[in-house]
C-alpha positions in Angstrom: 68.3 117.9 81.2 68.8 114.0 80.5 71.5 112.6 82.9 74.1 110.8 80.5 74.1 107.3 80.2 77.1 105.2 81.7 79.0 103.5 79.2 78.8 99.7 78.8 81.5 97.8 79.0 83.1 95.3 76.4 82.9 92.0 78.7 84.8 89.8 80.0 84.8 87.5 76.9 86.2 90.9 75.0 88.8 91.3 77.5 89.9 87.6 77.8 89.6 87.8 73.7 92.0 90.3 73.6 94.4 89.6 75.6 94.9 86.0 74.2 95.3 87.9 71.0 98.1 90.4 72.0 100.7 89.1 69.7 103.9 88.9 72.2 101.2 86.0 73.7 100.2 84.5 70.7 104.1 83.8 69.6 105.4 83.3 73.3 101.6 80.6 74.0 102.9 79.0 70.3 106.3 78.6 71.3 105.2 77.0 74.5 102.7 74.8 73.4 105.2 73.4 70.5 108.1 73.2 73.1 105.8 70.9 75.7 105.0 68.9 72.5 108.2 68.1 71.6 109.2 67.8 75.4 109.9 64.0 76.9 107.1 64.9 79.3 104.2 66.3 77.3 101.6 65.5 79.9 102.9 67.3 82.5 104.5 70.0 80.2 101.0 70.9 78.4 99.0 71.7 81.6 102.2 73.7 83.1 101.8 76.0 80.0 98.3 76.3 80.3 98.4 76.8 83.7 100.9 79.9 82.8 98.5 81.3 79.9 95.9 81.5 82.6 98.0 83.3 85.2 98.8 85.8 82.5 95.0 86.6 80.9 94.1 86.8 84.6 96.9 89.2 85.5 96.0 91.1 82.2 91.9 91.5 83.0 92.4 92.5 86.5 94.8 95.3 85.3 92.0 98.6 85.1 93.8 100.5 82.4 93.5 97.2 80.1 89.9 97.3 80.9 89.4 100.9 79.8 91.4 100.4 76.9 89.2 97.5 75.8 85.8 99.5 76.4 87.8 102.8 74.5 88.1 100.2 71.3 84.2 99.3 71.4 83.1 102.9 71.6 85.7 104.0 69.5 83.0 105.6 66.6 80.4 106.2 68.1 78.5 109.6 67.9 79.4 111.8 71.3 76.1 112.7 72.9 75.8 116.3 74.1 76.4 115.2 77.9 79.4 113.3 77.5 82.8 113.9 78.4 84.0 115.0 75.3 81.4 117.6 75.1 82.7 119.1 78.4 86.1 119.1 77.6 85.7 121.5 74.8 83.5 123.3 77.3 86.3 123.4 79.5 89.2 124.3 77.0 86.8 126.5 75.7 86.5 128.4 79.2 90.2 129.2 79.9 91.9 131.9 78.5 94.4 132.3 76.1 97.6 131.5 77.5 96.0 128.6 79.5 94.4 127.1 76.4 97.8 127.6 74.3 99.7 125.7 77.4 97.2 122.8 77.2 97.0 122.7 73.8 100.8 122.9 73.4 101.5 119.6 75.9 98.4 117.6 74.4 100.7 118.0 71.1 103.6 116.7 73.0 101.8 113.6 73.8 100.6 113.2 70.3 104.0 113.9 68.5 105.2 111.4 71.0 102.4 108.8 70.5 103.7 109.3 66.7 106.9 108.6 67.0 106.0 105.1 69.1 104.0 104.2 66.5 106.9 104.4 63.4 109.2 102.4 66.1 106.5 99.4 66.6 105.9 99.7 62.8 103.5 96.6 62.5 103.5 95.6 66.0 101.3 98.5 66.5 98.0 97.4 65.2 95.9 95.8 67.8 98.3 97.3 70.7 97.1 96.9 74.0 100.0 98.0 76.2 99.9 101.4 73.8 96.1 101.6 74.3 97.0 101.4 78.3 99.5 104.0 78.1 97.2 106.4 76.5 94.2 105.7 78.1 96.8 107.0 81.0 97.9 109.9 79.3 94.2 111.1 78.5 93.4 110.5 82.2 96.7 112.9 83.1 96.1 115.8 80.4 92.4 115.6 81.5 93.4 116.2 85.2 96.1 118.8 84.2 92.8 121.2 82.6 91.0 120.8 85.5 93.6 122.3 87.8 94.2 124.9 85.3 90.6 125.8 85.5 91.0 125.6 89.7 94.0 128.3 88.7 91.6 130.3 86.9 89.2 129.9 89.3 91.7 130.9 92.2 93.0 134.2 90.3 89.2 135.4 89.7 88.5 135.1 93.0 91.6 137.0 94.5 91.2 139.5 91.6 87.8 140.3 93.1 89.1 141.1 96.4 91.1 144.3 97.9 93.3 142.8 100.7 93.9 146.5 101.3 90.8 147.8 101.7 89.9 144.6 103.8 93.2 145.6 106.2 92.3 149.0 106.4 88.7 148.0 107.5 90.3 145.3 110.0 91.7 148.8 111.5 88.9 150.7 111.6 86.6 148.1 113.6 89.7 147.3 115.7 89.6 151.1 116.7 86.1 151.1 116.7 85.8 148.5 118.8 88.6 149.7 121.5 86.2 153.2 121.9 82.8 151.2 122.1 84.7 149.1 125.5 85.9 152.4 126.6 82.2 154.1 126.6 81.0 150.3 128.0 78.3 150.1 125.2 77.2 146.6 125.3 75.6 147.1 122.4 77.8 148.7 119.9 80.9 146.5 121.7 78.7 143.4 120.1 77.9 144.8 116.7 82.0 145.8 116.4 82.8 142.1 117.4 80.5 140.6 115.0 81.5 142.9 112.1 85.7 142.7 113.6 84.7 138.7 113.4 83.5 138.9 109.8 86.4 140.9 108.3 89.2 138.8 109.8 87.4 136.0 108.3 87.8 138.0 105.0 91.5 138.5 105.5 91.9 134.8 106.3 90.2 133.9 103.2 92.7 135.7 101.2 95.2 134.3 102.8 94.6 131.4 102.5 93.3 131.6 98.6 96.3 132.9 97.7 98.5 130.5 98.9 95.8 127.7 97.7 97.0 129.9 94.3 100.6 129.3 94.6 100.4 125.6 96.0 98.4 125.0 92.2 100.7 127.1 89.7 103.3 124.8 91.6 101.3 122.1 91.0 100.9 122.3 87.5 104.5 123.3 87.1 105.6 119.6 88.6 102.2 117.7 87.0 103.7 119.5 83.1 106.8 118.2 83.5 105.6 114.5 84.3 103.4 114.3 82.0 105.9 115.3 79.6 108.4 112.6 80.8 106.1 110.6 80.7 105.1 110.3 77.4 108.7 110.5 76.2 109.3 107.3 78.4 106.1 105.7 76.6 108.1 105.3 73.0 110.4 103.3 74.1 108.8 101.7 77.7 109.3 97.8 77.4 107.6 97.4 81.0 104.2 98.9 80.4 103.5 98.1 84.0 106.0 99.8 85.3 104.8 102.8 83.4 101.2 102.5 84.3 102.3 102.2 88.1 103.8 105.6 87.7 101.2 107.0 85.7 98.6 105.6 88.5 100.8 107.3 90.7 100.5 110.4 89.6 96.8 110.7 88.9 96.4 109.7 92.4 98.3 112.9 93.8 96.6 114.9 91.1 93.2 113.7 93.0 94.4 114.5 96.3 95.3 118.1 94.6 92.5 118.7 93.5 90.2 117.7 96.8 92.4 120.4 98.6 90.6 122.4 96.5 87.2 121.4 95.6 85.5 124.4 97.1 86.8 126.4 94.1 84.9 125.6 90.5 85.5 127.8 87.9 82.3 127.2 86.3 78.7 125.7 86.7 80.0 122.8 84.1 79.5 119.3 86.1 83.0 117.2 85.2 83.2 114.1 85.1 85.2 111.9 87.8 88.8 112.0 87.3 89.0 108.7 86.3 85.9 109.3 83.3 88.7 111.2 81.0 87.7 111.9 77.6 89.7 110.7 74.8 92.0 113.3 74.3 95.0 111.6 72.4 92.1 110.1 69.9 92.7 111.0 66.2 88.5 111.4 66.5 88.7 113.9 68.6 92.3 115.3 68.1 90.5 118.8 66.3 89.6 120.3 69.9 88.9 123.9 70.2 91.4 126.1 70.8 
């Protein structure tokens, strides 16, 4: 199987391009440039303005979510090879069942209809957007984090559906007994082979244990991660501070990571996924037909 390629990225030039461009810098750079014209001290009043335009495209290309949002525009198109992300997230949607694909499904519309509804209150000022772009690009990396940890759910439930903590109690008994008469004959040899096999059952029981609380530490998990990412993308039609919001939506993907590396012994399936921070575009009009 061919290993998929990385994805270039637009540039620097690109990125410098477009966030000369943005238009809330093209009026406030105009405004600016005309004021220190007009000013009694143009030559001092020019380069303080210049000084301020580079401050702010330097600020704006060192931000990572403006980055991805740039490189999300030049690939914006292009056919999705077979190894891409895109192709395992309907892999992945694909492998859930029912009421976990209708839940995912049913807050990836949430995002949309709320992506909608920011676009008919910018009107025109949406073309060409790049605060929007950044607040989807971390909305995409959110929803993409909230199906992997509903595949580590489904993952969780599989396993603990395969397993009989009563049969593996009552066994815990029975090698506990056994193992009191093998000391009481003084049988080195069967007091050994009851140890090992007492050993490898409380394991067992631990395992369950512990899976099952792994189990409810996720479904809790989900719970809180749903309800941010819904907040979040209600705060994201109005959000005049698109900073702000990407500090919280940064904030969140990280304890989504840390989530998910308590529990990276679990995969659901042999699909490979992407790092966290490789999400697929799933708030793209492209690729907005997933399967259900």
């Amino acid at each position: 199987m061919t290993p998929p390629v990385a994805p270039s990225r637009a540039g620097l030039a690109a990125y410098l391009r477009k966030a000369f461009t943005y238009h809330w810098n093209l009026g406030l750079f105009a405004i600016g440039t005309v004021g220190a014209l007009l000013s009694p001290w143009p030559d001092v009043a020019l380069p303080l303005v210049g000084l301020l335009e580079t401050l702010y495209l330097g600020s704006m290309v060192g931000i990572p979510k403006f980055r991805e949002a740039i490189d999300a525009e030049l690939h914006a198109g292009r056919p999705v090879a077979a190894e891409t992300p895109s192709a395992t997230l309907n892999e992945l949607i694909g492998g859930l069942g029912i009421d976990a694909q209708k839940r995912f499904q049913a807050l990836r519309r949430r995002c949309v209809d709320m992506q909608a509804i920011a676009t008919d209150m910018r009107g025109a000022d949406a073309v060409g957007d790049v605060a929007g772009s950044m607040r989807t690009s971390g909305l995409n990396q959110l929803l993409w984090g909230f199906l992997r940890l509903l595949h580590h759910q489904a993952a969780l439930r599989k396993l603990l559906t395969s397993m009989d903590s009563a049969d593996i109690t009552l066994k815990q008994r029975q090698v506990t007994e056994g193992l009191t008469k093998a000391k009481a004959s003084g049988d080195e040899r069967l007091i050994k082979s009851h140890e090992e096999r007492l050993a490898t059952v409380t394991a067992r029981l631990e395992h369950y244990d512990r899976s099952n609380k792994d189990l409810e530490f996720v479904t809790a998990e989900l719970d809180r991660i749903e309800d941010k990412i819904q907040a979040l993308s209600e705060m994201a039609v109005n959000q005049a501070d698109s900073h702000g919001l990407s500090a919280q939506i940064d904030a969140t993907a990280a304890s989504m990571q840390a989530t998910e590396s308590r529990l990276s012994e679990f995969q659901s399936s042999t699909t490979v996924m992407p790092e966290l921070l490789d999400a697929p575009a799933i708030l793209s009009d492209d690729r907005g037909r997933l399967r259900a």
